[in-house]
NUROTOR-85561 format. One record per atom (N, C-alpha, C, CB): residue in three letters; z, x, y. Coordinates in steps of 0.05 Angstrom, whole numbers, plus 5000, padded with zeros to 4 digits. Glycine has a CB too. Example, Ala and Ser with C-alpha at 12.3 -4.5 7.8 and 13.67 -1.06 7.14 Angstrom:
% NUROTOR-85561
ALA515652644886 ALA515652464910 ALA515652644934 ALA518152264911 SER514252574955 SER514352734979 SER515752585001 SER511452824988 
//
This chain:
% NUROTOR-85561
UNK500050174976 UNK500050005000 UNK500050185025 UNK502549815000 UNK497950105044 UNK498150185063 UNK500950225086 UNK496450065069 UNK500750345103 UNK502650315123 UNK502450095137 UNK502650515140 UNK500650025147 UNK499149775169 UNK499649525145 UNK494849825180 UNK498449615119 UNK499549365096 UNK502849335098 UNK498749465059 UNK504749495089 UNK507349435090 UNK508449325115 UNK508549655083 UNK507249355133 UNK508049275159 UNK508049085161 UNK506949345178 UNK505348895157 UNK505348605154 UNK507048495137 UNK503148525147 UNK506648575113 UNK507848485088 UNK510548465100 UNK507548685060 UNK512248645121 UNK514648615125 UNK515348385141 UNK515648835133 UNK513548395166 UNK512848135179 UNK513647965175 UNK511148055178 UNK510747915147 UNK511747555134 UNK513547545122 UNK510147395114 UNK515447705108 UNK518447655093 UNK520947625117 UNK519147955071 UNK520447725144 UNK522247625163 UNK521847285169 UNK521847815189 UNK518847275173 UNK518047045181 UNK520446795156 UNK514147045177 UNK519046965126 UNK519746695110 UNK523946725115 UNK518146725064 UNK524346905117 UNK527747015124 UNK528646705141 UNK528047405151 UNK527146755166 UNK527746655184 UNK527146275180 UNK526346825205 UNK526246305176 UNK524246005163 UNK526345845140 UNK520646125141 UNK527146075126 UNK529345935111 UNK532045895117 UNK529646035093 UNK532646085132 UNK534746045155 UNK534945675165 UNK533546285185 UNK532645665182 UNK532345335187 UNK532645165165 UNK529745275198 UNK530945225145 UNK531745005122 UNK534245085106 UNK529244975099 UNK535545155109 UNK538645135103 UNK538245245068 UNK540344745109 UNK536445465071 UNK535645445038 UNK536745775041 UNK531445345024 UNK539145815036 UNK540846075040 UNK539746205009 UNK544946005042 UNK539346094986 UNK538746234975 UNK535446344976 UNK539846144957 UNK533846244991 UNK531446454988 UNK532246575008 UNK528146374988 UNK533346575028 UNK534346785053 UNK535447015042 UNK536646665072 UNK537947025029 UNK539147245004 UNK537147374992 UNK540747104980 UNK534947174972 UNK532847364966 UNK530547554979 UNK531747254954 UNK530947504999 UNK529047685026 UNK530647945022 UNK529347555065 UNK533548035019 UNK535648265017 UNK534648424997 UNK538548175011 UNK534748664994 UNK535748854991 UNK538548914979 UNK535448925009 UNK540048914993 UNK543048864996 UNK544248645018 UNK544149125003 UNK545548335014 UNK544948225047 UNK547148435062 UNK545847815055 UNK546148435087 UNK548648475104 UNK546848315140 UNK549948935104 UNK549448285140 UNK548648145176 UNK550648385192 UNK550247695186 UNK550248375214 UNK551448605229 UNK551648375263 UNK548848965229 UNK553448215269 UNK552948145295 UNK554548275314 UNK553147895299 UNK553648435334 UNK553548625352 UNK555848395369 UNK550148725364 UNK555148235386 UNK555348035409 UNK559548035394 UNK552347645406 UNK560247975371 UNK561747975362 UNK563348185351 UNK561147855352 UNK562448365338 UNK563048585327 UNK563648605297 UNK565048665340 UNK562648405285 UNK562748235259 UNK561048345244 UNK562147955260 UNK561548425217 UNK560048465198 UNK560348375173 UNK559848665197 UNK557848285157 UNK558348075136 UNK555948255109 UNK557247675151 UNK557748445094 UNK556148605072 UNK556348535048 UNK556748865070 UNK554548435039 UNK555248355005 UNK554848045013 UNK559048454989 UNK553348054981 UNK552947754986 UNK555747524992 UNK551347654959 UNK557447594972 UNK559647464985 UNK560247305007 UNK560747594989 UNK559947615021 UNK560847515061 UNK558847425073 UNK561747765086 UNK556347475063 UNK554247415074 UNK554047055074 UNK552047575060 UNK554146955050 UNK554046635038 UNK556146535054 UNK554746575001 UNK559246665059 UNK560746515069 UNK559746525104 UNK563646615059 UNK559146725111 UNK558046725139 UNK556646525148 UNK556546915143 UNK553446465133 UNK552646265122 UNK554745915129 UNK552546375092 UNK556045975106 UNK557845695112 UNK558645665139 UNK560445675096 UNK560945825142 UNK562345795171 UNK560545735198 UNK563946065177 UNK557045875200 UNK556045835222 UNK555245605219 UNK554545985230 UNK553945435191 UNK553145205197 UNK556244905198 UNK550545185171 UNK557845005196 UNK560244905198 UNK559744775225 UNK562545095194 UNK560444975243 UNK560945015268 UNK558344865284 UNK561345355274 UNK556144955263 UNK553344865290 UNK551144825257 UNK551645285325 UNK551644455252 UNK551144425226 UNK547244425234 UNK553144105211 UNK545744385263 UNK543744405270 UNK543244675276 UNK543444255287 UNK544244825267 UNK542745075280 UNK540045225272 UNK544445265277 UNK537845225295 UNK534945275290 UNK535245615309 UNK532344955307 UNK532745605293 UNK532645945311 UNK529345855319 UNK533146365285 UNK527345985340 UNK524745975342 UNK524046245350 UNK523845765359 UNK522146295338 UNK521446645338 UNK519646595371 UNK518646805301 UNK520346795384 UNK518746925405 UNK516247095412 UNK520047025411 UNK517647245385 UNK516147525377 UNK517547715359 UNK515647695402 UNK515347755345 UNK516047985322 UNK514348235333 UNK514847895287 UNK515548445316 UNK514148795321 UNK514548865299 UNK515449035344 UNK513949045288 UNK513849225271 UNK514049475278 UNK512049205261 UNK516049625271 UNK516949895282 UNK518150065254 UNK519549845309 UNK515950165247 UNK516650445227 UNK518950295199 UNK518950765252 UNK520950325204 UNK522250225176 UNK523949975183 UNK524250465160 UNK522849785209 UNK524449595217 UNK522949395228 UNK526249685234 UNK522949165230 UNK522648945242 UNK523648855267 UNK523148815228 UNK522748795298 UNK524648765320 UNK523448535323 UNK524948955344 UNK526448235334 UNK524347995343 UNK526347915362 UNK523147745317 UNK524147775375 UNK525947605390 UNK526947345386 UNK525047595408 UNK528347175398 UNK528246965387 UNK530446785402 UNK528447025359 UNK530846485396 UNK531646295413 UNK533346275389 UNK529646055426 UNK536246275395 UNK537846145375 UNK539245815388 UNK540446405367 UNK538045605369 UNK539645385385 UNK541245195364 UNK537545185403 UNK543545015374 UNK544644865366 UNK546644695380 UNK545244955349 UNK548644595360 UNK550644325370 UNK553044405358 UNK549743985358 UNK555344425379 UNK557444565370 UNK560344295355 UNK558244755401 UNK559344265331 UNK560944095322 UNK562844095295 UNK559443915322 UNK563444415296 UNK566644425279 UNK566844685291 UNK567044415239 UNK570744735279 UNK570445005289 UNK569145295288 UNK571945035287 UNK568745335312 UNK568245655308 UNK570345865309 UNK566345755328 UNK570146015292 UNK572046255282 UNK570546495293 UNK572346285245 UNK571946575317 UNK570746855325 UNK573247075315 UNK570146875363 UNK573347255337 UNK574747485326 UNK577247485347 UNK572747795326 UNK576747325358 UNK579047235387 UNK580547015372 UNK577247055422 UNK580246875359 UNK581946605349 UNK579046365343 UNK584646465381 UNK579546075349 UNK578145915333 UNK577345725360 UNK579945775304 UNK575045675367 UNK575245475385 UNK573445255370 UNK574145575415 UNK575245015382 UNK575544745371 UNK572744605375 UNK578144585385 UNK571044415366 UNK568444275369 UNK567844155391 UNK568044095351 UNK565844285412 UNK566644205436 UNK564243915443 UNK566644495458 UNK561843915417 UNK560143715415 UNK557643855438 UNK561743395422 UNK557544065446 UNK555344175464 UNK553644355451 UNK556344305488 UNK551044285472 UNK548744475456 UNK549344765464 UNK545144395467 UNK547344945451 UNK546745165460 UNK543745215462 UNK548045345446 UNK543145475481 UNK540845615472 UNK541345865478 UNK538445525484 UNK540846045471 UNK541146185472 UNK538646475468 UNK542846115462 UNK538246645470 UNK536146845463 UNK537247095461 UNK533946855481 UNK536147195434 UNK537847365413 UNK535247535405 UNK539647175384 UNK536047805401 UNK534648015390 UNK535548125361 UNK534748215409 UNK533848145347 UNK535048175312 UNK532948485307 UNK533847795281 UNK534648625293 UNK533648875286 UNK533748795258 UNK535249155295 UNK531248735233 UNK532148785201 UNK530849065194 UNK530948525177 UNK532149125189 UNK531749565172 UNK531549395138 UNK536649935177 UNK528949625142 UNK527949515119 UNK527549785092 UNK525049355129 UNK528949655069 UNK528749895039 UNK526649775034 UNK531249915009 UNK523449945032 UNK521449845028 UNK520649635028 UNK521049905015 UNK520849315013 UNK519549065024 UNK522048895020 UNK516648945008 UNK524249005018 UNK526848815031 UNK529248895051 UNK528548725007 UNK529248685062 UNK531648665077 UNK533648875075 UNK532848435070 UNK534749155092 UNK537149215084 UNK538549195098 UNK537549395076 UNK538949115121 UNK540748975134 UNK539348805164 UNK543049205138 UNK540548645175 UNK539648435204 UNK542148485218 UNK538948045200 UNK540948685241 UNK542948675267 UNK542148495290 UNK543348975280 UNK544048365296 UNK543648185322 UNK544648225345 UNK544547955319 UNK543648255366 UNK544648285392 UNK544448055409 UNK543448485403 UNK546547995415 UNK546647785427 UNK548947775457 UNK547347615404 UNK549147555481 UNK550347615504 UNK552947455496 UNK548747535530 UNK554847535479 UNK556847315469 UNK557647085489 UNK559647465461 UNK558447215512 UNK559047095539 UNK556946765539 UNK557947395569 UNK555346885547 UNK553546595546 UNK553546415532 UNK551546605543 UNK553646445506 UNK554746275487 UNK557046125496 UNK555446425465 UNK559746295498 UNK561646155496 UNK561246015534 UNK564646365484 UNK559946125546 UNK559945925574 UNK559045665574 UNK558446025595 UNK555945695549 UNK554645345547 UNK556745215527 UNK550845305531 UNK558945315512 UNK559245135498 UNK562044995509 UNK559145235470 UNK563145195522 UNK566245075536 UNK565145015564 UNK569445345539 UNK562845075580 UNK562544965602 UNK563345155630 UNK564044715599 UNK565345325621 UNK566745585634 UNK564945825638 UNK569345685616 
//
């Protein structure tokens, strides 16, 4: 396989990553991995092994049982994937940060988030997210 081939090829496995993300279908998401791990930056949270990863999984759709992402833009960069992207939802159970738990405040978000996935040849080895935590917690408490 080409270089320009693996590139794509990595592409569309973020695409379907992400795609399954929306359809709440965690297990072909997991199968996009390598090893899962999530890494959210905005938080300082890390979720390695499928384990933490599935429960991560749970707790975010807990909190924001709508949550859609819409791609912006993808790149392809050497052994990584960079995208951009709209993360949105409806804040309706708790969220568990690293500060304590804030309670269902019933408000949307939107938000726009940058995801790094580093990639072991054509899977997933880990998705870092960068994100402005602040903003978040301003659309959802209003503060």
């Amino acid at each position: 396989m080409t270089d320009a081939e693996l590139g794509a090829r990595r592409l569309r496995i973020v695409r379907e990553h992400m795609e399954a993300e929306n359809q709440l279908d965690f297990d072909a998401a997991i199968e996009t991995f390598d090893r899962p791990r999530y890494e959210l930056v905005g938080t300082g949270q890390t979720f390695d092994g499928e384990s933490e990863v599935r429960e991560y999984y749970r707790a975010s759709r807990e909190a924001f049982p709508d949550q859609r992402n819409e791609i912006v833009s993808l790149r392809s960069a050497g052994d990584a994937v960079v995208t951009e992207f709209w993360l949105l939802g409806t804040h309706e159970g708790p969220l568990k940060t690293p500060g304590g738990e804030l309670a269902p405040t019933g408000k949307t978000f939107r938000i726009k988030m940058v995801a790094i996935f580093e990639f072991a040849g054509e899977k997933i080895a880990a998705e870092r997210i960068y994100f402005d935590r602040m903003s978040l917690l301003q659309q959802l408490t209003g503060g």
